[in-house]
C-alpha positions as CSV (number, residue, x, y, z in Angstrom):
1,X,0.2,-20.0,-13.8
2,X,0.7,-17.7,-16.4
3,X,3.7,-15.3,-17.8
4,X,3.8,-12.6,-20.1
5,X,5.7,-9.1,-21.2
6,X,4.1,-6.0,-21.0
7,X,5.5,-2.6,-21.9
8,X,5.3,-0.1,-19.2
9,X,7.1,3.4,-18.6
10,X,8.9,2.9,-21.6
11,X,10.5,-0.6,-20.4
12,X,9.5,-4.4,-20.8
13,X,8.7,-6.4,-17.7
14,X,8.0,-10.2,-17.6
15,X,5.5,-11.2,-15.4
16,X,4.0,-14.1,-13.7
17,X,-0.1,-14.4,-12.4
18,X,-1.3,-17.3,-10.6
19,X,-4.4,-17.6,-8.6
20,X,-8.2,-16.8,-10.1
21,X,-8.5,-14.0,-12.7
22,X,-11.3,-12.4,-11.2
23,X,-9.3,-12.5,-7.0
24,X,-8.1,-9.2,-5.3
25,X,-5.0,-8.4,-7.0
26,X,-1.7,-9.2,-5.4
27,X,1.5,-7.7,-6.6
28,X,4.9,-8.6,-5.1
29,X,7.6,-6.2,-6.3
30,X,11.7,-7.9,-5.5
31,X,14.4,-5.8,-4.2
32,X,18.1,-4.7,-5.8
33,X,18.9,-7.0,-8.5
34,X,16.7,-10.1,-7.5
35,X,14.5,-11.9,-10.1
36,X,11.1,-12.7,-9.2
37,X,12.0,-16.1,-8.4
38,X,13.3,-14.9,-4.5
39,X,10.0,-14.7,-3.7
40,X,9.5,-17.9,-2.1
41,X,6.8,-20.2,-4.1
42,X,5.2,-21.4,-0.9
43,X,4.0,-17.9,-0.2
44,X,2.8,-16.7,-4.1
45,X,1.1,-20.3,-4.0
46,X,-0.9,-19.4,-0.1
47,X,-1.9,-16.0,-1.3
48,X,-3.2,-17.6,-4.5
49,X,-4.9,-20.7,-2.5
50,X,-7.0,-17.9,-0.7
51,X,-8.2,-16.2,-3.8
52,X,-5.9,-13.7,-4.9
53,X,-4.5,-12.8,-8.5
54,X,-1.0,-12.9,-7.5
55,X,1.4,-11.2,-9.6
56,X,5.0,-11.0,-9.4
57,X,7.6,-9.2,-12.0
58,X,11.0,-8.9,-12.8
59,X,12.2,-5.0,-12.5
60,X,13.2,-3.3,-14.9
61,X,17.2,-4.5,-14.3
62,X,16.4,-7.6,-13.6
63,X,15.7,-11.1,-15.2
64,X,13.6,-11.4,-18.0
65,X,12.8,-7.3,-17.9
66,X,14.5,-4.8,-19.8
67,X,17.9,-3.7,-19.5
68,X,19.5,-0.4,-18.9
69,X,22.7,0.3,-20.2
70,X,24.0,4.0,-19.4
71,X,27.2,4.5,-18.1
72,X,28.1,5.1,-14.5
73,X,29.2,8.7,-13.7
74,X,31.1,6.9,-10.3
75,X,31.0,3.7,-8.5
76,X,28.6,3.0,-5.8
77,X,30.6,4.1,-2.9
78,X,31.1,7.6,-4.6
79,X,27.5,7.2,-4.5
80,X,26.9,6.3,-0.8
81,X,29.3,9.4,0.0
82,X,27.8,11.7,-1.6
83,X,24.5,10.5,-0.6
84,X,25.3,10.9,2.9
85,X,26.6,14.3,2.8
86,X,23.4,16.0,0.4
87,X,25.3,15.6,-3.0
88,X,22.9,15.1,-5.8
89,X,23.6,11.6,-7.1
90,X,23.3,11.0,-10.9
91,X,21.6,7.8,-11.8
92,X,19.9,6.1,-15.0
93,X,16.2,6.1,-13.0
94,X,15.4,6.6,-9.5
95,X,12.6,4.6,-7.3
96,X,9.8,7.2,-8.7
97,X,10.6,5.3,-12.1
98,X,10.2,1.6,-10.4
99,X,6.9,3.2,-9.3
100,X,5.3,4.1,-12.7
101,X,6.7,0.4,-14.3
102,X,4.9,-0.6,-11.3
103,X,1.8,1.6,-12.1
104,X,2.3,0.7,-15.8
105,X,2.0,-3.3,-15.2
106,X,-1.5,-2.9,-13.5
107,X,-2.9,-0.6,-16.3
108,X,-1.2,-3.4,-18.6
109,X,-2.7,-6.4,-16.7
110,X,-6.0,-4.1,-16.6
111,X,-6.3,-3.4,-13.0
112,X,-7.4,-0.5,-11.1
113,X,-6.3,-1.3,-7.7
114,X,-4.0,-3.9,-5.9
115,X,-2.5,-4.7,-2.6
116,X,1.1,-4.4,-2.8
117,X,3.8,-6.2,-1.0
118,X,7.8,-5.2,-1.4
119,X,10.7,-6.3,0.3
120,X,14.2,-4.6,0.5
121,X,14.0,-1.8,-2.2
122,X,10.8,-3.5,-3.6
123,X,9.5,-2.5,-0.1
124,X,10.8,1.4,-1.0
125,X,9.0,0.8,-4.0
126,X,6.2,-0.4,-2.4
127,X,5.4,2.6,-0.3
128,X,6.1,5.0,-1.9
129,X,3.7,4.1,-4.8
130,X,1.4,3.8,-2.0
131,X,2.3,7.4,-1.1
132,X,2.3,8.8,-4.3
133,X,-0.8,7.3,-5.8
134,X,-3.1,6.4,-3.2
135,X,-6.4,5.8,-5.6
136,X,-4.3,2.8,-7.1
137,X,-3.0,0.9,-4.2
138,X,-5.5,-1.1,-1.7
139,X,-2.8,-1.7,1.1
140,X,0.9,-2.0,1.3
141,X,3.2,-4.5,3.1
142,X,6.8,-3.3,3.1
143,X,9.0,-6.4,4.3
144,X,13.0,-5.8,5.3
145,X,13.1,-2.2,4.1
146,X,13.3,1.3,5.4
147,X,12.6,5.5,4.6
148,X,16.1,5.3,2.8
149,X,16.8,8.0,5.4
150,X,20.5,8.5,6.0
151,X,20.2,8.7,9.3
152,X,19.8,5.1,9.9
153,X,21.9,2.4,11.1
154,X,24.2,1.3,7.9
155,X,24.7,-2.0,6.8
156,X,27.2,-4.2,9.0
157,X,30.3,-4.5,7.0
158,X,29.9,-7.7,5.8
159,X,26.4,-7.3,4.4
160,X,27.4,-3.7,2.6
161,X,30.3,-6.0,0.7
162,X,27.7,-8.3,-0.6
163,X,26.7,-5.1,-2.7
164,X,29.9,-3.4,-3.4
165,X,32.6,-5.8,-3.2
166,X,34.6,-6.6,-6.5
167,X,33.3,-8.6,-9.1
168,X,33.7,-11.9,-9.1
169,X,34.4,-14.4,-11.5
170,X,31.3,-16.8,-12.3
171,X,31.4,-18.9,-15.4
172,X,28.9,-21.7,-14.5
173,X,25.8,-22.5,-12.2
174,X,28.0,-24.1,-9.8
175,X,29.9,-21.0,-9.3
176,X,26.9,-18.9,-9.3
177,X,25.0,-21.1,-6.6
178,X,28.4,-21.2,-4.7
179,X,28.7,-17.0,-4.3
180,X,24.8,-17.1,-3.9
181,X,25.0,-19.1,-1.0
182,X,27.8,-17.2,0.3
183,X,25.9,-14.4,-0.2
184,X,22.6,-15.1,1.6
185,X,25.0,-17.2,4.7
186,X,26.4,-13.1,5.0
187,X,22.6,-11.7,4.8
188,X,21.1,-14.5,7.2
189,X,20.4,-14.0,11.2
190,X,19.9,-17.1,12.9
191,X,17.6,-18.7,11.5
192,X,18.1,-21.8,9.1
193,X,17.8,-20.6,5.9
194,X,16.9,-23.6,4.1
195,X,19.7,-24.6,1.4
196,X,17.7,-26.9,-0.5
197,X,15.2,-23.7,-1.4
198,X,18.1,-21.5,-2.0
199,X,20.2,-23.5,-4.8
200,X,16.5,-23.7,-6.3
201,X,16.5,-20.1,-6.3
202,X,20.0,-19.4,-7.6
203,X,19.7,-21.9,-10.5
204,X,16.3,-21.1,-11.9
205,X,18.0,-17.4,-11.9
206,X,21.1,-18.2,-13.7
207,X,18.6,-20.2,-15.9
208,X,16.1,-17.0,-16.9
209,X,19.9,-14.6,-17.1
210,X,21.6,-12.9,-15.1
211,X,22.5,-8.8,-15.3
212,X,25.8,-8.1,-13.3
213,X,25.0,-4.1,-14.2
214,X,21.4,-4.1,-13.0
215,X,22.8,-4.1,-9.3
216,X,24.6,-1.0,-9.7
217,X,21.7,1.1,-11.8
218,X,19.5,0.0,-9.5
219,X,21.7,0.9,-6.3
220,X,22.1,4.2,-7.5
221,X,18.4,4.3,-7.9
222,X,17.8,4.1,-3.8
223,X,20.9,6.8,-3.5
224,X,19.6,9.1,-6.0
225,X,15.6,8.9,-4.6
226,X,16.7,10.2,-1.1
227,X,14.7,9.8,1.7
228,X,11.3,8.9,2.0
229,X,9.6,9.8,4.9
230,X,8.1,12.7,4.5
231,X,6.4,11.4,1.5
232,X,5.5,8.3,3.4
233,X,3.1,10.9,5.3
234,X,1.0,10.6,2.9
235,X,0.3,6.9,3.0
236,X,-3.7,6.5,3.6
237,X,-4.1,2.6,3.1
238,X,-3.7,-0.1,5.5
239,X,0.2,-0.6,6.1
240,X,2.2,-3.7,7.6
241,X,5.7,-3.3,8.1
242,X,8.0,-6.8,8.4
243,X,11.5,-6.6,9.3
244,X,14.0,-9.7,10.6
245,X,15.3,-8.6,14.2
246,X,18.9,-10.0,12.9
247,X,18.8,-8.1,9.2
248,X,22.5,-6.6,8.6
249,X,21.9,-4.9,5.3
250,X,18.8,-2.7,6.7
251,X,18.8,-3.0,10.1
252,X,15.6,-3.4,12.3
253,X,15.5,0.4,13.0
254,X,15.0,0.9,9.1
255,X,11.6,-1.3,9.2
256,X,10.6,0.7,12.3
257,X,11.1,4.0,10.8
258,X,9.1,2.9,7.9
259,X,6.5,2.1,10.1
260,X,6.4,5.3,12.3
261,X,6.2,7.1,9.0
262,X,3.6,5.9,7.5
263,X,0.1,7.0,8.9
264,X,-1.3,4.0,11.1
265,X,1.2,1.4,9.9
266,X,1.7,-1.6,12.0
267,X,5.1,-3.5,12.9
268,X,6.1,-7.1,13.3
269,X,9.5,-7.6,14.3
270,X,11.1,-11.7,13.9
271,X,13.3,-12.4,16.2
272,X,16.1,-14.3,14.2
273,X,15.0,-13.2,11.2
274,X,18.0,-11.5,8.7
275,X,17.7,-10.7,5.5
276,X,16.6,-13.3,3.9
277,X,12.9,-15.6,3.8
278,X,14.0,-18.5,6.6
279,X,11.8,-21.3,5.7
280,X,10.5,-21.2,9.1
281,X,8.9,-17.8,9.1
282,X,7.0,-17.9,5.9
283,X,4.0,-19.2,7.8
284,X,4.2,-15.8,9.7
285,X,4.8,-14.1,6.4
286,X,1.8,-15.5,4.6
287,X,-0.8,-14.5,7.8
288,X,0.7,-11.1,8.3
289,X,0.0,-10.3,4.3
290,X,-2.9,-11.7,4.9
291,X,-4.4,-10.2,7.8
292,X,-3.4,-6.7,6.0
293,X,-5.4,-7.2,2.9
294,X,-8.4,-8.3,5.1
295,X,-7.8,-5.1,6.9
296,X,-8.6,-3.4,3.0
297,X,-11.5,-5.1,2.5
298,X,-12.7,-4.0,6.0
299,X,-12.2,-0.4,5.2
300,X,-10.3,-0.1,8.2
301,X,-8.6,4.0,8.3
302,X,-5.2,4.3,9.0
303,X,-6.3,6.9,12.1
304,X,-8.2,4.5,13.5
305,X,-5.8,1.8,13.8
């Protein structure tokens, strides 16, 4: 494995490659406020142990990336409001932004193309870079995300509150780990989310730093983007679309919009599945990713899928 910081889009990211230098490259791109390290190591590691360069980064918000500090015109449910009734919502960067620090990385690391994968708004990010600069991305796999369209299904209460509920006090690891778990038992479906992998998770994060702000900039970032589907028209790679059939933050109808947006996509649905990587499905996970990059390399066109 190797790590680095690259500037990009005006921003630094930290990085992470593993897998051969001259493989297919593989870039997994983490959703609102989540370090690189919630990807879980048993998938980076398969996708490396077939031959890709697999590459995953901190946003910009996030872990060992830079930090934006601008201050907040409103809260995030001003944001949400005025989202859902066509206001314009003022934010520090919006998803196009996460797009060109995604674009920038590549031309950093010296590639030309790369499959993407993204889950939650890594998965916004995901296709719409595949949307909006098609010669760069080989295919796209877009894992518990949606169009942002406000039409949707919203989050069940309990889930939205994981985003905007009042701060809360966290002076060590064991407090962090604690709320993390609390967290992810609020995001789960019904599927055993492995503990032992999750405290993992939540202390390496608290290790690397945490940004309590990032959250919010980048929460505003999805409202102030808008919807995507019309863009997502213009999608011409091979698309997968993964979504938990128990997810309470984006529901299931927000992976199958994504999916009937983009040209050709296709749609796997886990029953059980929430919000979260259950230990059980990676397996799934892995061959799905999989079986869309093969479907690159085969040229395969969207119509004809």
């Amino acid at each position: 494995m190797a790590t680095g910081t690259v500037r990009s889009n005006g921003v630094d990211l930290f990085y992470e490659t593993r897998g051969p230098e001259d493989g297919e490259p593989l870039v997994f791109i983490m959703g609102l406020s989540a370090q690189l390290v919630f990807w879980p190591e048993g998938l980076l590691d398969a996708m490396a142990n077939r031959g890709y360069r697999v590459i995953a980064f901190d946003n910009r918000d996030a872990g060992k990336s830079t930090t934006i500090r601008e201050p907040f015109k409103y809260g995030p449910m001003t944001a949400m409001l005025r989202y859902m009734v066509g206001l314009k919502v003022h934010a520090p960067y919006t998803l196009d932004d996460l797009v060109a620090d995604t674009m920038g990385l590549l031309d950093a690391l010296g590639i030309e193309r790369a499959h993407l994968v993204g889950a939650s708004m890594g998965g916004m990010v995901a296709q719409l870079a595949a949307a909006t600069h098609p010669e760069r991305v080989l295919s796209v796999t877009s894992i518990m995300s949606s169009t942002n369209s406000p039409f949707l299904p919203p989050p069940k209460p309990a889930a939205l509150k994981t985003l905007v509920a009042p701060r809360v006090k966290i002076e060590t690891v064991e407090d962090y780990v604690a709320f993390g778990l609390g967290m992810m038992a609020k995001l789960g479906g019904s599927l055993d989310q492995g503990r032992e992998e999750l405290t993992e998770m939540f202390q390496r994060s608290w290790e690397r730093g945490l940004n309590p702000r990032g959250i919010r900039n980048q929460f505003m970032a999805i409202m102030a983007t808008g919807n995507l589907s019309k863009r997502l028209k213009k999608v011409r790679c091979p698309a997968q679309v993964i979504h938990g059939g128990s997810d309470p933050l984006i529901r299931p109808a927000g992976g199958r919009a994504s999916a009937r947006a983009m040209p050709g996509a296709r749609l796997a649905i886990i029953d059980g599945m929430g919000h979260d990587f259950p230990p059980s499905v990676q397996p799934r996970l892995i061959e799905l990713v999989a079986e869309n990059c093969a479907r690159a390399r085969a040229g395969v066109e969207p119509a004809a899928v």
